[in-house]
C-alpha positions in Angstrom: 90.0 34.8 -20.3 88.6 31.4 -18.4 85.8 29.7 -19.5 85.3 30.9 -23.0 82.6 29.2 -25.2 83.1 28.3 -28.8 79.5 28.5 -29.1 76.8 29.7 -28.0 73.6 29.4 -29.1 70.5 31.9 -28.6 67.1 30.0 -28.5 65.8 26.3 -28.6 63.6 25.8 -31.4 64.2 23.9 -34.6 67.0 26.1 -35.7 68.8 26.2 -32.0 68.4 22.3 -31.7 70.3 21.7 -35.2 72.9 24.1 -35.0 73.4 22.6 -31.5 74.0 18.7 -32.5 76.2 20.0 -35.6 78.4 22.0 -33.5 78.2 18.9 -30.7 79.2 16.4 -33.4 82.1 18.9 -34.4 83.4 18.1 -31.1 83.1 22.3 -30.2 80.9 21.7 -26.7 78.0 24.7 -27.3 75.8 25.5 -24.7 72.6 26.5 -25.7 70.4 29.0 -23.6 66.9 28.1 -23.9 65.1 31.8 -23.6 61.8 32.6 -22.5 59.9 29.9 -24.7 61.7 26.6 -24.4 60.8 24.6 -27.7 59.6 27.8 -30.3 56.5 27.5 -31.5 56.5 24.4 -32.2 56.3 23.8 -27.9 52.6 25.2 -29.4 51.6 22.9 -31.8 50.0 19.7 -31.5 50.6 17.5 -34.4 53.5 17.9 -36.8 52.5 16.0 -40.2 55.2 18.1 -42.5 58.5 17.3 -41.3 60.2 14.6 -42.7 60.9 11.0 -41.4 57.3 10.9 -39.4 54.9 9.1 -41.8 52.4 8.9 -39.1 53.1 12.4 -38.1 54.7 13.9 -34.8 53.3 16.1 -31.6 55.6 19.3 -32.1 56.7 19.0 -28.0 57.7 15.7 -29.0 59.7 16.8 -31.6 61.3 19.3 -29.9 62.5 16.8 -26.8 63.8 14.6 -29.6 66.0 17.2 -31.2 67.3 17.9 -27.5 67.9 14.2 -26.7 69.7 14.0 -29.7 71.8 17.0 -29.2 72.9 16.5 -25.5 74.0 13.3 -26.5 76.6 14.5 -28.6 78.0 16.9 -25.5 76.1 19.9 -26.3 75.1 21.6 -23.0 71.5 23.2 -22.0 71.1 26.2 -20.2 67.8 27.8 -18.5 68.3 32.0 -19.1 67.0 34.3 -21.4 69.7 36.5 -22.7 69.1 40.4 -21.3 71.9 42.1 -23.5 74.9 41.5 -25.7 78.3 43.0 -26.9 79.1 42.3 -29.8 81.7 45.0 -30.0 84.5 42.7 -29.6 85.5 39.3 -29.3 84.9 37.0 -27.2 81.7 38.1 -27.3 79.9 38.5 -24.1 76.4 37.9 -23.2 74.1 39.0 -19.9 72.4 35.8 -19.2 70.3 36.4 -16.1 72.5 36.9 -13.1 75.9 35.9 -15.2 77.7 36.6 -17.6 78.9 34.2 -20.5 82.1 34.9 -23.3 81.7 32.9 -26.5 84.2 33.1 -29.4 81.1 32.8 -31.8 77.6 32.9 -31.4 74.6 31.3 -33.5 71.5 33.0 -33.3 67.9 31.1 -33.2 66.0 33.1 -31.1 62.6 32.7 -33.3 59.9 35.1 -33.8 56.5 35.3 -31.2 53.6 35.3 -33.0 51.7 38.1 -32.6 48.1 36.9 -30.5 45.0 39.0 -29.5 45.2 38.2 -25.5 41.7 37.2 -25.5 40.0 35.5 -22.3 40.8 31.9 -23.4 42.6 32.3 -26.3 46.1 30.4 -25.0 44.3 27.6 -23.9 43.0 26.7 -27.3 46.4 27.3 -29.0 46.8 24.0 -30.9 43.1 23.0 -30.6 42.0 25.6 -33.1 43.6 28.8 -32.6 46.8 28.9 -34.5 48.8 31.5 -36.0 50.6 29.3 -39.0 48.2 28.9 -41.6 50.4 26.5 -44.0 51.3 24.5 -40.2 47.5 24.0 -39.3 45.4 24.4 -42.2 44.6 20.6 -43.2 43.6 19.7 -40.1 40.1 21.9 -41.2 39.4 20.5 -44.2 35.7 20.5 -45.2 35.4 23.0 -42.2 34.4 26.9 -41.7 37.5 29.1 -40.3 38.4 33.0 -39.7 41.6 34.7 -40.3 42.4 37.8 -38.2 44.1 40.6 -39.7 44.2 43.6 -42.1 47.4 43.5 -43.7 49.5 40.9 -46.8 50.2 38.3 -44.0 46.0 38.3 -42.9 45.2 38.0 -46.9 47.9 35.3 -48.0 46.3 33.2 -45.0 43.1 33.0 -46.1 44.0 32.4 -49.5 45.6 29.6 -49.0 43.4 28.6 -46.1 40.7 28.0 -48.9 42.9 25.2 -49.9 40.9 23.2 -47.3 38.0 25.4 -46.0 34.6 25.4 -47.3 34.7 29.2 -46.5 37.4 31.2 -44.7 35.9 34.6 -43.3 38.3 37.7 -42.4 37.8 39.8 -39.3 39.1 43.1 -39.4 38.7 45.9 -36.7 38.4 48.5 -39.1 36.5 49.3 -42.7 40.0 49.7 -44.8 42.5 47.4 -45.2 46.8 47.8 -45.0 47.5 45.1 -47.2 48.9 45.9 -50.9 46.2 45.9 -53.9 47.2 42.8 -55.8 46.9 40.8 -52.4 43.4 42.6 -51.4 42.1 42.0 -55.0 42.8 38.4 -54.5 40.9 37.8 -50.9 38.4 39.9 -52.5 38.1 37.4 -55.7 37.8 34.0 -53.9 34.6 33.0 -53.4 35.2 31.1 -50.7 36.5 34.2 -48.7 33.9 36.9 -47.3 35.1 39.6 -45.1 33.7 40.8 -41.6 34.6 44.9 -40.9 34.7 46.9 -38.3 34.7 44.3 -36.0 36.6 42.7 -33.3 37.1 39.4 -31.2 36.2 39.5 -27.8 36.7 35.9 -26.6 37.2 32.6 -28.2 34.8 29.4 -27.4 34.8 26.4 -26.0 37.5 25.8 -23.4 35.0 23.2 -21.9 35.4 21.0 -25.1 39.1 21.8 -26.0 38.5 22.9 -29.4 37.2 25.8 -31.1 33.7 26.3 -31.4 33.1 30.1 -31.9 34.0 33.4 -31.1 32.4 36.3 -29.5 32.6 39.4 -32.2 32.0 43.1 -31.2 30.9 45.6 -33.7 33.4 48.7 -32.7 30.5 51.1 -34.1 27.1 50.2 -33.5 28.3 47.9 -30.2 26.5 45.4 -31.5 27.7 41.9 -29.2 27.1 38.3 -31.1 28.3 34.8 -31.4 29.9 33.8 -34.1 30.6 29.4 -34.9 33.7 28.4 -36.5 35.9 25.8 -36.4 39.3 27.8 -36.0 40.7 30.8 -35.1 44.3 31.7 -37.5 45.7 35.0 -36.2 47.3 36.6 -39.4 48.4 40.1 -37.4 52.1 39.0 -37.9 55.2 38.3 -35.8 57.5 39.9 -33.6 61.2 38.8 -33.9 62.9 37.9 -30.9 66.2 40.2 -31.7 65.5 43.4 -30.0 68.8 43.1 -27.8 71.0 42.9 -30.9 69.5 46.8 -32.0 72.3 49.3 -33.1 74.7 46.0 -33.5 73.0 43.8 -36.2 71.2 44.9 -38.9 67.3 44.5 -38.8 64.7 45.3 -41.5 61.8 47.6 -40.0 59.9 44.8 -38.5 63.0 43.5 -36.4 64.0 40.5 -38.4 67.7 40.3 -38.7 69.4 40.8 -42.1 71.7 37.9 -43.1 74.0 37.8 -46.3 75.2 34.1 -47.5 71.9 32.9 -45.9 73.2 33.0 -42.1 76.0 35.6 -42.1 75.5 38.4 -40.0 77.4 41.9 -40.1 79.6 41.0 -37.4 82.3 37.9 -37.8 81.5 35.0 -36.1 77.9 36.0 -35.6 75.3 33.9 -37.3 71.2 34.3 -37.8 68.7 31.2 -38.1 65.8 30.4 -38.2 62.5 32.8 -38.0 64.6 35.4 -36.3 65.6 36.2 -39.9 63.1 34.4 -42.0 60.0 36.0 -42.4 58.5 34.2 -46.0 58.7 30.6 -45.0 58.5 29.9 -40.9 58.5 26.0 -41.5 60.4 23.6 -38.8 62.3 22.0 -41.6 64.0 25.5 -42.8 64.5 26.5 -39.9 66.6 23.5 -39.1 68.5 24.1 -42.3 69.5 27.2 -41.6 70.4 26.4 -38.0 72.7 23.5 -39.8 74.1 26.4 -42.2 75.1 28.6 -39.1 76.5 25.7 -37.6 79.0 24.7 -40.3 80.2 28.3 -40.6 80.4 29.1 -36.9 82.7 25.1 -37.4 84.7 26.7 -40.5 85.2 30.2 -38.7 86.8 28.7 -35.3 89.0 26.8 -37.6 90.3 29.6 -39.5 90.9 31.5 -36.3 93.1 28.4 -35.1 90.5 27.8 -32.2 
């Protein structure tokens, strides 16, 4: 079969970037297909002050371009296309890229996780200037400040908590009266003093475009109807993720919320299929492991093309 990747690579976040200068620098030529959200989410963040090397800090688009830079000069290649469907029945594997198809003897998968967002009026346009939906990414830039956490559930309570780290008080919006998340995590919201807890109520919009930062929200009651302002300095959307893996259903493995199972820290079920990044991470969703694991699916996808004489 003609034109036959080594490597492929599914997304171009931290992870995709990584695992495509290793593979690059192995001399292997990947071509990396850049999905619907060139960069991951940290295309969505402004300034990136935990990722080693930048003293001063970095802007996460800049970060990302860097990482690319770096990459293409080593030979990998970039492709625009978001990958419709997959068989990885058999290898070469082939992919539905678009209007073409590609074959690639292995394939590294980086394809992230979207964070789950409330599609409010205005809330995209303050994404990085207040609304944010990574608590341990954002949460020192509102020091000494008043914030709100979205959500019902672990992810919604584990924010907040360590949102009061910084916050003078951190106050959690939830649409209904009852809450999903497990008792020990509840218990500890409910302890901190500097966390109170808004029920049976909703965002309807998020303020102040005008200013380019967040200034308040616009909260609904859903039972009396009851329509106020309320100030705060950020919005932090704790209502979860959605892995980007959906194509790879009844091939891959997948816990119940989608995020693909990996053995080894990047193996897959299928040889010569590798997982990296928050595709398959859902405790730590940092840049910096997510370029380790893309590093780690790297030097396997390297390890298993020698083996197979490739």
């Amino acid at each position: 079969m003609e034109n036959v990747r080594n490597v492929v690579i599914i997304g171009s976040g931290c992870a995709g970037h990584t695992a495509a200068l290793y593979t690059a620098r192995a001399n292997l030529k990947p071509l990396l297909l850049e999905g619907h959200e060139p960069g991951g989410q940290l295309s969505l963040t402004t300034l990136v002050e935990n990722f080693p090397g930048f003293p001063e800090g970095i802007q996460g688009p800049e970060l990302v371009e860097n990482m690319r830079k770096q990459a293409t000069r080593f030979g990998a290649e970039y492709k625009h296309g978001h990958v419709t469907s997959a068989d990885l029945s058999q290898r070469p594997f082939k992919l539905h890229v678009s209007h073409e198809v590609v074959h690639t003897k292995t394939l590294i998968i980086a394809s992230g996780a979207s964070a789950r967002w409330l599609g409010l009026p205005h809330e995209q346009q303050l994404i990085g200037h207040g609304v944010s939906s990574c608590a341990t990414c954002d949460g020192f830039f509102f020091s000494g400040k008043e914030i709100v956490v979205i959500g019902g559930g672990d992810s919604a309570m584990e924010e907040a908590t360590f949102l009061t780290r910084f916050a003078t008080k951190v106050t959690i919006i939830h649409r209904r009266e009852s809450f999903r998340a497990s008792k020990i995590m509840l218990e500890r919201a409910q302890n901190n003093p500097k966390i109170q807890f808004l029920t049976d109520t909703v965002v309807e919009d998020v303020y102040d475009v005008n200013h380019k930062e967040v200034t308040g929200l616009k909260l609904r009651n859903v039972k009396t109807g009851k329509v106020w302002d309320f100030p705060t300095s950020a919005l932090f959307l704790g209502i979860g993720h959605i892995p980007n893996a959906k194509i790879f259903e009844g091939q891959l493995d997948a816990d119940a919320d989608g995020y693909l199972k990996t053995t080894k820290y990047v193996f897959t079920k299928v040889h010569g299929v590798y997982a990296c990044g928050d595709v398959q991470d859902r405790r730590y969703r940092q840049a910096i492991t997510a370029a380790g694991t893309g590093c780690m699916a790297a030097l396997e996808a390297e390890k298993f093309l020698e083996e197979q004489g490739s």
